[in-house]
N, C-alpha and C positions, 0 to 999 in steps of 0.2 A: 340322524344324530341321536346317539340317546348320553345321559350321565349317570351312573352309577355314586355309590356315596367316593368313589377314589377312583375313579375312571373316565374320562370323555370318550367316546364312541364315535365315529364318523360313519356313517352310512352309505352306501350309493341308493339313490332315491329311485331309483330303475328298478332295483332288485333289491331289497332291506335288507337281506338275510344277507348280504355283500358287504362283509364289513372291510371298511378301507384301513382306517387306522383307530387305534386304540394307545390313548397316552393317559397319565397323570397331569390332572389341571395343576396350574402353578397355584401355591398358599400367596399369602400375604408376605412373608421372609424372602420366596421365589422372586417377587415384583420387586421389592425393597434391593436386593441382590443385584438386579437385572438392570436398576437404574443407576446404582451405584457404576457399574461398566459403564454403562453409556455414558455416564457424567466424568465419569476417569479418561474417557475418551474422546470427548467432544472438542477441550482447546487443541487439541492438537490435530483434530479435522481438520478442525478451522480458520487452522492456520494451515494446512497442507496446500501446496500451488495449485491452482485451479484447473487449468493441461490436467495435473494428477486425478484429483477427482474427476474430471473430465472422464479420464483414460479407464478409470475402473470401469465407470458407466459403461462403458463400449465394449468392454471385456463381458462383461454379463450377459450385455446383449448379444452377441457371439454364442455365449454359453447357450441361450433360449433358441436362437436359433438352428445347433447342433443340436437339441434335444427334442426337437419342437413338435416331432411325432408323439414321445411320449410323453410329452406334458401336456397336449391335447387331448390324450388318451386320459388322462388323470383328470383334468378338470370336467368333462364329458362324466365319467366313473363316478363322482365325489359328489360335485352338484347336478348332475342329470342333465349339463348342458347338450345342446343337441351338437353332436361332431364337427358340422361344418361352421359351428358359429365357435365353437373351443377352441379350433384351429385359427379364426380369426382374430379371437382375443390374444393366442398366444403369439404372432404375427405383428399384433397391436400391441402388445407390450414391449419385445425388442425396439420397434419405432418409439416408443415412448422413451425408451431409455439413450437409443442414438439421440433422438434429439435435444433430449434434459443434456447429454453431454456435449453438446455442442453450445447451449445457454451458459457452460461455465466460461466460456472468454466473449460472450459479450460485457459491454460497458459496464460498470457496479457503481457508477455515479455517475452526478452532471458537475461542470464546471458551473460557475454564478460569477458575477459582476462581483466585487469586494466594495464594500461604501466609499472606507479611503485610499482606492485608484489603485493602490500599491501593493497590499496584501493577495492571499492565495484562499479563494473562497469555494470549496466543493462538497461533494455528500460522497458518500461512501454505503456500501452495504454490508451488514454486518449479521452471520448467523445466529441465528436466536439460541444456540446451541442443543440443548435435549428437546428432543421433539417426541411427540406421543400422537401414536395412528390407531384408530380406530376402526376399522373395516369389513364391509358385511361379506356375504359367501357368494353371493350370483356374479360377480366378477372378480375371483376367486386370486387371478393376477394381476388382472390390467389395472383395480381400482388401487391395492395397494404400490404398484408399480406407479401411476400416477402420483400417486404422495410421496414415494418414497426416493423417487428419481429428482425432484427437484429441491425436497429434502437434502439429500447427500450432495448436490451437486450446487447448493450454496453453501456447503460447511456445516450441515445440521448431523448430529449422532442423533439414531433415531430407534423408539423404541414401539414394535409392531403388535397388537393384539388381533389378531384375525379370529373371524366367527370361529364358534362354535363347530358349524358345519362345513366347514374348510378347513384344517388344520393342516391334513396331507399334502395339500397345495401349498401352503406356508411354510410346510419343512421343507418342502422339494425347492421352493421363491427362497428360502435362506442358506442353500447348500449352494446354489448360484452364486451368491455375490462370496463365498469360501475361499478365504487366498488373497480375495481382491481386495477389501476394506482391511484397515486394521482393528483388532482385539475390539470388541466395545464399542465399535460405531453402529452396526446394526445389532439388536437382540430381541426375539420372539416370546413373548410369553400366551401360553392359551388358556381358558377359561367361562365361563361366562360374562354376565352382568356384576357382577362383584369383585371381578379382577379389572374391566373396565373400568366402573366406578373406580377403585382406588388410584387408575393410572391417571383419571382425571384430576383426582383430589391431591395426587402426590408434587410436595411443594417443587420440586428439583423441576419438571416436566413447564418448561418455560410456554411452549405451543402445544396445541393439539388439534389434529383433524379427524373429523367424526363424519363417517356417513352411517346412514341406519332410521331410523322411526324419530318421526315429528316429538314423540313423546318426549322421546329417553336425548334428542339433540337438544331439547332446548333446559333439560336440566343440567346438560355439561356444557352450554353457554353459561348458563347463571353458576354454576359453579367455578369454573376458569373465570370469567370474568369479576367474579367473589374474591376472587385470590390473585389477581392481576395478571394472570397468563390467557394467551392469544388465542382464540376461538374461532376456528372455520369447522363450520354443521352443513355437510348437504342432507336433505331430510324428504325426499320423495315428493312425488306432488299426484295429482289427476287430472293427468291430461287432456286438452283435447283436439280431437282435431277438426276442424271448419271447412265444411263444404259450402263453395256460396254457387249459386244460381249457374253462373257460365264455367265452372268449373269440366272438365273431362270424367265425364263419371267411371266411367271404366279404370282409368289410370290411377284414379280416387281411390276406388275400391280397391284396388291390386296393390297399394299401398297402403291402405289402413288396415289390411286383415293380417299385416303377418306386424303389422307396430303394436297392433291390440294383444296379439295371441301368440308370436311366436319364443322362443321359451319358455312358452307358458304364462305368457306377460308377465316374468318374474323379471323388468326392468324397472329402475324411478321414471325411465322416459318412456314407457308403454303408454299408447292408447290406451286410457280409462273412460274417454267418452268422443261420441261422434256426434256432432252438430251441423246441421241440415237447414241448409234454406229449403222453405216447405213446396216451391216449385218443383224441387229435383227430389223430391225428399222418396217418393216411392222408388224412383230407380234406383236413388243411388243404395235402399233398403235393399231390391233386387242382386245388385251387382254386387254389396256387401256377403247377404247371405250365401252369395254361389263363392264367393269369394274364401270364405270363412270355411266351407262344404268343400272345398281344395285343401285343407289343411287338417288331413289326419293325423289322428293321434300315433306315433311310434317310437320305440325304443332308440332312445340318444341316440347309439350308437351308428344307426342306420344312415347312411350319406345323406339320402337326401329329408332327412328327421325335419321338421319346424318345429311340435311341439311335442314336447319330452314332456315327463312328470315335473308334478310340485317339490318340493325341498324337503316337506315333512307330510306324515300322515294330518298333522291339525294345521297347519296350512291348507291344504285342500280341505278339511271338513269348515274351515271357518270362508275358504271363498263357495263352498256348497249353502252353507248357509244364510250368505250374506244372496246370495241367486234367490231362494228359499222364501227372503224378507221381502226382496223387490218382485215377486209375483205373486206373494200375497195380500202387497199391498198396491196393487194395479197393472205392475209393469206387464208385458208381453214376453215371451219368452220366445224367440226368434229360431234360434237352436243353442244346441247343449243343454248344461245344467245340469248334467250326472256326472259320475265317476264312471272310469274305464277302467275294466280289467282287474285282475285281483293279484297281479304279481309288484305292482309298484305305487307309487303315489297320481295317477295318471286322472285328465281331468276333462270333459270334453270341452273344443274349443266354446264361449257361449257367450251370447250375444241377447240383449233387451233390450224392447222398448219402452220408453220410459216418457211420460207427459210432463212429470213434476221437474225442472231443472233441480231443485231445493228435496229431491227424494236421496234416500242414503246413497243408494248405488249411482250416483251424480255426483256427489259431492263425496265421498270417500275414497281415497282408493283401497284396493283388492288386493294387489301384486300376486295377480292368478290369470288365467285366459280369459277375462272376463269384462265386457264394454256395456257402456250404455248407450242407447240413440236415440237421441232429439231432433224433434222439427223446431225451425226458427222462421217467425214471417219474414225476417229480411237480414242483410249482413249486419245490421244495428246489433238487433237482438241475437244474432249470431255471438258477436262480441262479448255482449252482455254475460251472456250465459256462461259462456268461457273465461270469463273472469267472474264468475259467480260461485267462485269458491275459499277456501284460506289457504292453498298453495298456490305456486306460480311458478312451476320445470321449466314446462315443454309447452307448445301449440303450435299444431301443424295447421296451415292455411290453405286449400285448394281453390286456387281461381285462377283465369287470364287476363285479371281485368289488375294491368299495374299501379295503375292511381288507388285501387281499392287496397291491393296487397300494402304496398307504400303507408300507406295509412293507418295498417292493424299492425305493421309492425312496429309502428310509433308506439302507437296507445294502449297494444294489449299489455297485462303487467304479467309478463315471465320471462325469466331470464333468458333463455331462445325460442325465435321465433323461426321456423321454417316455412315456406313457402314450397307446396308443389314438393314438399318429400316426407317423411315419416318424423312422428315424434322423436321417432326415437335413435339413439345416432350421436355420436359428437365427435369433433374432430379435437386432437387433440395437443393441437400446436394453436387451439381457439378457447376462449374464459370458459368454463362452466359451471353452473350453480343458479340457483333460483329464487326469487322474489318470495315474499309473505313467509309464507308456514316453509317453505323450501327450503329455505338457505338463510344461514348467519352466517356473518365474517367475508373474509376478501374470497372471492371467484379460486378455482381451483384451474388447474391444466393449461399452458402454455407459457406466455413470457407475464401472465397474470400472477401465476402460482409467485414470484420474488415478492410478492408483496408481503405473503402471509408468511413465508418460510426468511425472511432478513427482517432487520430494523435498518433505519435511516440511522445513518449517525453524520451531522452537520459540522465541517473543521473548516477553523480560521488559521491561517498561516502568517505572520505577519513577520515583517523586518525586525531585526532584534533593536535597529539604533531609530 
């Protein structure tokens, strides 16, 4: 992506000189404009029959999945996803949208007991009407298809700001839903951090949902909550995933090398760290590193690609850097830690060992190929360590021992807990969102999402005599 003083540039990060798209960021009169539709458009959403909204949903998703080749091709192109997982996202977004359309005829209230016997006492759900989405490039459909399907499909007009570095993917995600919505319920605007901000700040935008950096979420909590509209932040975390003692090393490893590395660990649920009971702790270093030495670096496109290039050129110089700090300040370097190749952003897969739990590359994330590994004397300190940081995603658990698993999924603090599979992953008929530095506001994705996208509204019915 680059910006000019009157231009946004999209890049493919495989090949930079591949420019994908080239538009005019929106002004501030653009935004103002763009809300003014949406808000021209929203009561009459939301009052449309639910079957209807419904039926749009399911027409879209038809459309993605007639297109589905070339819009794999594009998001692969755009963000450097690697082919086989593009194809998946776009797979996974049709499913998201069938199912958001089928949430429009379940229940939208409970009945209740009335005090005096005789009256009609229920709740109801009701759209919060303008909605405002905020959303980063590395799932370039699925994350805005998540908000925005159950968005539209409780009556919400909703208004889309997609990165910077995704824009092509945004026109082609708003030329789908073409025909299906009326005038004003979806509208796109692009830009940076300063069109964001205003969509935050702007009084009309009753919710808003943000994913992107701990920083910039937890300023558009305190601002929407400054101004009484409705705050859901997913905000990344640093994963980890726990190896204990009776675990399958082999199986361990064969799963944690493509949750750490594959897209370039450019996921919030990537492997950021591996934590080791110090019994197993050299094989499972063993089976890791061979593990990690199976995942060449190659061009997106390639079928069988795992890791593709980083997003930008300083992306990669700041996860080169962040490698840089932590072996010069003790860590091991296991392998990687250089850049590949001079034709794209490409980064080798890289792995550290690391003694301090409390050293940077432990406690920060990267969102690059990049892990750290710890030894732990026992599942305690296992624990420990893994919640020894200020986010709380993702933690993946490897053990057979189910009294132990039972246990850490109680008391670890992150909002999912896997056993026996990868951090990284979420089903999307299941809540998602994260504990501490991760997440503000109600859980995102499944029959969770009514919470943030309706209000309650509470009616008494009673006899006129």
């Amino acid at each position: 992506m680059g910006v000019t003083a009157h231009q946004l540039i999209s890049r493919n990060p495989a090949r930079p000189d591949d420019e994908v798209l080239r538009l005019t960021p929106a002004g501030g009169i653009d935004l103002d404009r763009a809300v003014s539709r949406v808000q021209d458009a929203s009561v009459a959403w939301g009052r449309t029959p639910a079957p209807q909204r419904g039926e749009a949903l399911r027409l879209a998703a038809d459309r993605i999945e007639q297109a589905a080749g070339e819009l794999a091709d594009l998001v692969c192109r755009e963000v450097g996803k690697p082919i086989a997982e593009a194809r998946g996202e776009v797979a996974r977004s049709a499913a998201i949208l069938r199912f958001n359309a089928g949430l429009t005829l379940d229940p939208e209230g409970d009945s209740l007991p009335p005090a005096d016997g005789r009256s009609l006492l229920f709740t109801r759900r009701a759209p919060r009407g303008v909605v405002g989405l905020i959303t980063p490039w590395n799932f370039p459909l699925a994350i805005p298809l998540w908000k925005l399907a159950p968005a539209l499909a409780y009556g919400n007009a909703c208004l889309l700001k997609p990165s910077e570095h995704s824009p092509a993917c945004a026109e082609r995600l708003r030329s789908l839903f073409a025909g299906l919505l009326p005038d004003g319920v979806l509208e796109v605007v692009h830009g940076e951090g300063d069109i964001g901000a205003a969509l935050v700040a702007h009084p009309a935008v009753r919710a808003l949902s943000f994913t992107g950096s701990t920083a910039v979420g937890r300023e558009v909590a305190v601002e929407l909550t400054r101004r009484g509209a409705a705050a859901q932040c997913e905000m990344g975390g640093q994963n980890a995933s726990i190896v204990l003692a009776d675990a399958d090393i082999e199986a361990a490893a064969a799963m944690i090398a493509p949750a750490a590395m594959s897209y370039a660990g450019q996921k919030c649920t990537a492997t950021g760290r591996v934590i080791c009971e110090a019994g197993i702790y050299d094989q499972l270093r063993e089976a890791l590193v061979a593990a990690v030495d199976a995942m060449p670096v190659e061009d997106p496109t390639d079928p069988g690609c795992q890791v593709g290039p980083l997003i930008e050129q300083a992306a990669r110089d700041e996860a080169l850097a962040a490698v840089g700090r932590a072996t010069a300040s003790g860590g091991r370097l296991l392998r990687g830690g250089q850049p590949v190749g001079d034709g794209g952003w490409y980064m080798e897969p890289t792995l550290v060992e690391v003694d301090d739990p409390g050293a940077e590359l432990a406690q920060e994330e990267v969102f690059a190929p990049v892990c750290a590994m710890l030894r732990a004397a026992d599942a305690v300190q296992a624990a420990e360590i893994a919640d020894g940081v200020r986010h709380g995603l993702s933690t993946a658990i490897f053990t057979r021992d189910l009294d132990r698993a039972l246990e850490l999924t109680r008391d670890l603090k992150t909002g999912l807990v896997r056993v026996n599979q990868q951090t990284s992953g979420v089903d999307y008929w299941a809540p998602f969102g994260g504990e501490k530095a991760s997440g503000i506001g109600p859980r995102e994705q499944g029959r969770a999402a009514r919470d943030f996208y309706t209000s309650v509204r509470t009616v008494l019915i009673s006899p006129s005599g």
